[in-house]
C-alpha positions in Angstrom: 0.0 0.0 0.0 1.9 3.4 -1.0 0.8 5.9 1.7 1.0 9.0 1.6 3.7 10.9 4.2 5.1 14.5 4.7 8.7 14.5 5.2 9.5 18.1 4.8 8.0 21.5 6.0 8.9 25.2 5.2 7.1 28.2 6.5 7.3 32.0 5.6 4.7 33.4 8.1 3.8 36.7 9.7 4.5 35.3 12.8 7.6 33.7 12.0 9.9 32.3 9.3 10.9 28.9 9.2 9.2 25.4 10.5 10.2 25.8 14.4 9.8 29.0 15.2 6.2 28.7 13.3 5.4 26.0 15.9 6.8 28.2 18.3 5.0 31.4 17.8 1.5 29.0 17.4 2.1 27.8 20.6 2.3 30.7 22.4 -0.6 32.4 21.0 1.6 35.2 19.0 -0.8 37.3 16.7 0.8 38.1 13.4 -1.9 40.7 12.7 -0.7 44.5 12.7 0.0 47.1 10.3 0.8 47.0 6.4 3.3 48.8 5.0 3.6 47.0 1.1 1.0 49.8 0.1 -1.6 52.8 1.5 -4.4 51.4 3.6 -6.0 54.9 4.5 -9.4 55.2 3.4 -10.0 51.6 4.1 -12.8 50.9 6.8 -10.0 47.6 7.6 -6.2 48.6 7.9 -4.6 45.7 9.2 -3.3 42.9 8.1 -0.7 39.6 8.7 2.3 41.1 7.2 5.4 39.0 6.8 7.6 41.7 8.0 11.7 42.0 8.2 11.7 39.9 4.3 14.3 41.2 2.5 14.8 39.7 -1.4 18.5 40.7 -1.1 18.8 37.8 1.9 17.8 35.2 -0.3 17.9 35.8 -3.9 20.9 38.1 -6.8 19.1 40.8 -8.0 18.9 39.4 -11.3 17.1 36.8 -10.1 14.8 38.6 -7.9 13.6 41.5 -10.6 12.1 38.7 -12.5 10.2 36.9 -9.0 7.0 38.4 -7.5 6.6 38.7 -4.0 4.3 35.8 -4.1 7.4 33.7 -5.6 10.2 34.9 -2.9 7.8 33.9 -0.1 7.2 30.5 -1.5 10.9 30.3 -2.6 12.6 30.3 0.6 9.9 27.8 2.1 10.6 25.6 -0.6 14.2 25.7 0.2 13.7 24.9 4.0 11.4 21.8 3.1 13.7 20.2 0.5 16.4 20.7 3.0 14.3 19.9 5.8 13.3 16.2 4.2 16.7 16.0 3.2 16.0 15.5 -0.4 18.8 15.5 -2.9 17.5 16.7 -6.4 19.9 15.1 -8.4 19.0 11.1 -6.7 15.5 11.8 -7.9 14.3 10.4 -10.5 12.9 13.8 -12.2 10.0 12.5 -14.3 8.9 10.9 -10.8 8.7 14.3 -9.0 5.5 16.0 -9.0 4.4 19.4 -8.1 1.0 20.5 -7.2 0.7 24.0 -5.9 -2.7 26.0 -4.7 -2.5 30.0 -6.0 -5.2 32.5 -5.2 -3.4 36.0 -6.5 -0.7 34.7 -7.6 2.0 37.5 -8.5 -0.7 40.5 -8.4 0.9 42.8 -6.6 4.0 42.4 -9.2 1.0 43.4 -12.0 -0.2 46.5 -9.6 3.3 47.7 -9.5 3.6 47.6 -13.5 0.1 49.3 -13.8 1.2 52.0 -11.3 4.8 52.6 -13.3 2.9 53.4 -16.0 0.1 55.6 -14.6 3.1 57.6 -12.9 5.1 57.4 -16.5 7.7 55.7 -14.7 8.3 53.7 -17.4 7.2 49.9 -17.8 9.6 47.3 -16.3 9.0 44.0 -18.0 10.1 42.2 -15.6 7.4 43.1 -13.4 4.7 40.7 -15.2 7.1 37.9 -15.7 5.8 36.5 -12.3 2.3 38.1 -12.6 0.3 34.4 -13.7 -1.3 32.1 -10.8 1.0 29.3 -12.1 3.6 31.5 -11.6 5.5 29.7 -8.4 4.7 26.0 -9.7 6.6 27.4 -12.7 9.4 28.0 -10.2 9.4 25.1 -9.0 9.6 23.0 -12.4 12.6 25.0 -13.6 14.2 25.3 -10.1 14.0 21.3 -9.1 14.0 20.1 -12.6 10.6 18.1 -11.9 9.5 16.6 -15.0 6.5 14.8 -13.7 2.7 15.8 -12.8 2.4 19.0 -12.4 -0.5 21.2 -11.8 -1.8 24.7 -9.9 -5.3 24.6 -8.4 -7.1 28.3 -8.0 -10.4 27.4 -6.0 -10.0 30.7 -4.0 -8.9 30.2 -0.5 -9.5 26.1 -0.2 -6.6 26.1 -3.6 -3.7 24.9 -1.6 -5.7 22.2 0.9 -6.9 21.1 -2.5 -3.1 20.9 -3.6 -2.4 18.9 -0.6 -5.1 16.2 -0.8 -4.3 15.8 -4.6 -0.7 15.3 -4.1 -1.3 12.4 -1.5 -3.9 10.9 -4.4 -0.9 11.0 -6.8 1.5 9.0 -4.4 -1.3 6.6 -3.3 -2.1 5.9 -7.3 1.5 5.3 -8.0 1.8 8.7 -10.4 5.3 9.8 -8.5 7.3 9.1 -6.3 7.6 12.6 -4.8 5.5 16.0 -4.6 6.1 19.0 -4.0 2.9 20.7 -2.6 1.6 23.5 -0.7 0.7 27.5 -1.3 1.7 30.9 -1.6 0.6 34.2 -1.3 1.2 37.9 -0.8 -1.0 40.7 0.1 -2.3 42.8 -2.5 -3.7 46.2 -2.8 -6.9 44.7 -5.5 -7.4 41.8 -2.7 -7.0 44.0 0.3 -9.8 47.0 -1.7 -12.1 44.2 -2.6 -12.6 42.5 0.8 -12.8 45.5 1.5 -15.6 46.3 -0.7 -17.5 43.4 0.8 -17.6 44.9 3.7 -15.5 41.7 5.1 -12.4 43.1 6.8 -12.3 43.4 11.0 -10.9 47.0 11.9 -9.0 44.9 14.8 -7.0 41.9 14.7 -10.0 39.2 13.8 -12.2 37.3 16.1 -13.1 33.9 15.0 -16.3 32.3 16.4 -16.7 35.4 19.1 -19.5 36.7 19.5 -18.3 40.2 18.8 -17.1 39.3 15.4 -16.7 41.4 12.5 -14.3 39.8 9.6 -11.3 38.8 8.2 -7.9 39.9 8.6 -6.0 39.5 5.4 -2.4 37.8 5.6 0.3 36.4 3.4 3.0 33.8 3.4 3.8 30.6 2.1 4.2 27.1 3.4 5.5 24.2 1.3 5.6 20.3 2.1 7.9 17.5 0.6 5.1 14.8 0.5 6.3 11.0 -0.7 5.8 7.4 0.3 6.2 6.0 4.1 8.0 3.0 1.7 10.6 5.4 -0.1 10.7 8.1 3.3 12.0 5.0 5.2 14.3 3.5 2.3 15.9 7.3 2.6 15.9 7.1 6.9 13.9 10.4 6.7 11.4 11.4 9.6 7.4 11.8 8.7 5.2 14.6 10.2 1.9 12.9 9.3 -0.1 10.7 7.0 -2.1 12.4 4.0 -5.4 9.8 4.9 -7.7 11.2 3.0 -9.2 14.4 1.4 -12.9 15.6 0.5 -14.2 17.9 -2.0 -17.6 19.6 -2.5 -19.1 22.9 -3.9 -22.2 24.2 -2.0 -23.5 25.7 -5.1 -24.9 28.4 -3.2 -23.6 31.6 -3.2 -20.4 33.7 -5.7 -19.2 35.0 -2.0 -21.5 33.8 0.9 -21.2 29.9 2.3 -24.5 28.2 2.2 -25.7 29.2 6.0 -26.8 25.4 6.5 -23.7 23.5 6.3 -24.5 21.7 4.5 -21.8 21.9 1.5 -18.9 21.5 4.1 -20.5 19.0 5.8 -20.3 16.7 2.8 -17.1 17.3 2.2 -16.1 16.6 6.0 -18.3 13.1 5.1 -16.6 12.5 2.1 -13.0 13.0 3.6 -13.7 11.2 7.0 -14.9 8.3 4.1 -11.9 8.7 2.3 -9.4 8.0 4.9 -10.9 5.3 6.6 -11.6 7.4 9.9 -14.7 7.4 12.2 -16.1 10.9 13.4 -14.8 9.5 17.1 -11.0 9.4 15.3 -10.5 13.2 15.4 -9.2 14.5 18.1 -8.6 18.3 16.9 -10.3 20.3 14.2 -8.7 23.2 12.6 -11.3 25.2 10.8 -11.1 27.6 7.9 -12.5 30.2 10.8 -12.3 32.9 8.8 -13.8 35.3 11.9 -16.9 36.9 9.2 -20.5 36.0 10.8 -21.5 34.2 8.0 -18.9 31.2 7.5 -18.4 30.9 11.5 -21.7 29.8 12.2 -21.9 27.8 8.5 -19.0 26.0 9.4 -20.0 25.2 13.1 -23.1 23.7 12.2 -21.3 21.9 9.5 -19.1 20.4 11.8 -22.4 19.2 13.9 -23.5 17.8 10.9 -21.0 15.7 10.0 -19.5 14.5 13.7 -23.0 14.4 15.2 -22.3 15.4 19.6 -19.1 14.4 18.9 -18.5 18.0 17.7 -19.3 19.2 21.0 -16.2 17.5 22.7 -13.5 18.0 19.7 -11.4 20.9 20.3 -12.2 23.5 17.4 -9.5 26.6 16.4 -8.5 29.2 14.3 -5.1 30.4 13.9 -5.9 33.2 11.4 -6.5 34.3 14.6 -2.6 34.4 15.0 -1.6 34.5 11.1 -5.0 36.1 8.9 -6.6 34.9 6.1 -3.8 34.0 3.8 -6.3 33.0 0.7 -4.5 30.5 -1.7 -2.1 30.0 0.7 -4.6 29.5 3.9 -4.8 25.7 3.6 -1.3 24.7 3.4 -0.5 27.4 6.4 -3.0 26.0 8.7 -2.1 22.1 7.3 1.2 22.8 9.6 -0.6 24.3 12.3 -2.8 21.5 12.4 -0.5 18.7 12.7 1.0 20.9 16.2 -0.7 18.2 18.1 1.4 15.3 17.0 4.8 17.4 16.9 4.5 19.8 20.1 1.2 17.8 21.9 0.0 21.4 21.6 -3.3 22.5 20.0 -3.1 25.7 18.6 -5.7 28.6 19.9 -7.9 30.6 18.6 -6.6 34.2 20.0 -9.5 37.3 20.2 -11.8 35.0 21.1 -13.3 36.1 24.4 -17.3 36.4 23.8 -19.4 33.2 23.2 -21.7 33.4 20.4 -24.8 31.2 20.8 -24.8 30.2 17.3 -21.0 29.1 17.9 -20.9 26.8 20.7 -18.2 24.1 20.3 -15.1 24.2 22.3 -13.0 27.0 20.4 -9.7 27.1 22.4 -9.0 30.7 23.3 -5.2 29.4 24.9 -2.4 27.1 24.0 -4.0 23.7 24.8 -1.3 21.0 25.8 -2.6 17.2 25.2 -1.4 14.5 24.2 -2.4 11.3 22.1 -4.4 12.6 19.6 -3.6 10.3 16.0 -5.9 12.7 13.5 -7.1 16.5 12.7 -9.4 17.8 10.3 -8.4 21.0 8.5 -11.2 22.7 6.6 -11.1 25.6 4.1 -14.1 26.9 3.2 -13.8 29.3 -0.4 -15.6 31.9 -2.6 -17.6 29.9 -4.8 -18.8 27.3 -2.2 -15.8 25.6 -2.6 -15.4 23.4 0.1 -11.9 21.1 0.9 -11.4 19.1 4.0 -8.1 17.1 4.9 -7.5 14.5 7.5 -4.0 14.2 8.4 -3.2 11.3 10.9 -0.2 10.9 13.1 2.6 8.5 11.4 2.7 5.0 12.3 
């Protein structure tokens, strides 16, 4: 049986930058939320946002590589490097048409396009180089010419579920035998376009956001990037590497409801909760932590709570529920992949995460929300939800290694 494992882990994160001190900063409850400085938030009813501050291209990348990479790429660039090296993957031992990469992109390089559009509003002068980043497929592009991956390779744009989709499809093409390696995950930067329309919607907290409080009024955009090495538990141990968790299973659904709300039922998560739980051979008494999508707007909150009744029955009532946009905001394409990490703290730190702001208990939110750093031990499997624009729906079980 060729399941599924993650091997490697790299994080760029408002919080922090780099696998441990992500876990770290999780663990403690640090909010990443604050102010933005990539562009002008005055005039915006929302100003705040997870910013990835202290990133400087000239740490990482030669300018002549950099002028051509949007911020989007960097981000995901340098936690690409920290999972290859992190799995301890050698490029060249790999047999290139058997490495995959599957990558979720909401924005993509947009803020690379904005800059373009702005040079030449301003008669700066066009830069070229500016758009040579600017598609969604941009990063998996990266990726390709970077690793020299010649195998599967795909990007998935489903909004904010794109990179939890990314994950559960690159554990399907290890289980059917496609490669022998993926390279999976999201990322994302803030952009001005993103930050006016959420705006727009009337969907963005003036304050750090409050997920499942009572008091709730929105998201809190974020960016950052966090990449996984993903492979068999056959070839991890042929190699002597260490596994974080088992891919078990993944579950897909659209609620076919509404171009921005969720449908206020449940109902489309809930089936994809069903379908994953189905997927991965799990029972709704298997789960011992549930990291929702949590995005702190009234709307999904109480969809996604009574989603989580619907497919876990009482059982929902004593499964610890959080948010850690809470601690990092909504990071869209790259949300999934973000909170994937954050999910599997239990099996890594026997920590579950909290959900920070939350102080008020809403009666239509009443599970067990975790408002500090919980410490427990022997849970073997977490759900991680993203709920998208669209009523795309993604749910991924990940399960303690063997």
């Amino acid at each position: 049986m060729r399941i599924p494992v993650i091997t490697g882990i790299g994080i760029v994160s408002s919080i922090a930058i780099g696998r441990e001190a992500y876990w770290d900063a999780l663990s403690s409850g640090k909010c990443g939320i604050g102010k933005i400085t990539l562009f002008d938030t005055s005039g915006f009813r929302g100003r705040l946002g997870a910013q990835v501050n202290g990133f400087s291209p000239d740490d990482h990348f030669d300018r002549k590589e950099s002028r051509r990479m949007s911020r989007c790429d960097m981000l995901g660039a340098v936690a690409l490097s920290e999972a290859l090296s992190d799995a301890g993957i050698v490029l060249g031992h790999i047999d290139r048409t058997r490495l995959a990469v599957v990558i979720g992109s909401g924005s993509g390089g947009l803020l690379s396009g904005e800059e373009f559009k702005k040079r030449i509003f301003h008669k700066q002068g066009p830069k070229p180089g500016l758009l040579a980043s600017f598609t969604s497929s941009s990063f998996t592009d990266y990726i390709g010419r970077g690793t020299g991956a010649c195998g599967f390779r795909s990007t998935i744009s489903t909004a904010c579920s794109s990179s939890s989709t990314a994950i559960g499809m690159a554990g399907e093409i290890i289980r059917k035998g496609i490669a022998d390696v993926v390279i999976t995950g999201g990322s994302e930067s803030l952009t001005e376009t993103t930050f006016a329309g959420f705006n727009a919607l009337r969907a963005v907290d003036d304050a750090p956001c409050r997920p499942f409080d009572r008091d709730r009024k929105g998201i809190s955009l974020g960016e950052g990037a966090a990449l996984y090495i993903v492979e068999t538990a056959e070839h991890a141990a042929a190699r002597g590497s260490k596994t974080y968790a088992e891919i078990a299973g993944y579950g897909l659904s659209c609620d076919a409801y509404h171009v921005t709300s969720p449908s206020p039922a449940g109902t489309g998560i809930s089936h994809a909760i069903t379908l994953a739980l189905k997927n991965s051979g799990t029972g709704p008494g298997g789960i011992g932590y549930i990291n929702a999508h949590g995005t702190g707007t009234l709307a999904n909150d109480a969809a996604e709570t009574r989603a989580f009744k619907l497919a876990l029955g009482r059982l929902a009532y004593r499964i610890p529920v959080s948010s850690t946009k809470s601690m990092i905001g909504h990071c869209l394409g790259a949300a999934g992949a973000k909170e994937a990490a954050a999910a599997i703290l239990p099996f890594v730190r026997a920590i579950i995460p909290p959900t920070v702001h939350y102080r008020h208990p809403d009666p239509d939110c009443d599970l067990d929300y975790v408002p500090e750093p919980r410490f427990t031990d022997g849970i073997r499997a977490v759900l991680s939800t993203s709920v998208a624009f669209g009523g795309n729906n993604t749910a991924l079980i990940l399960k303690r290694p063997a």
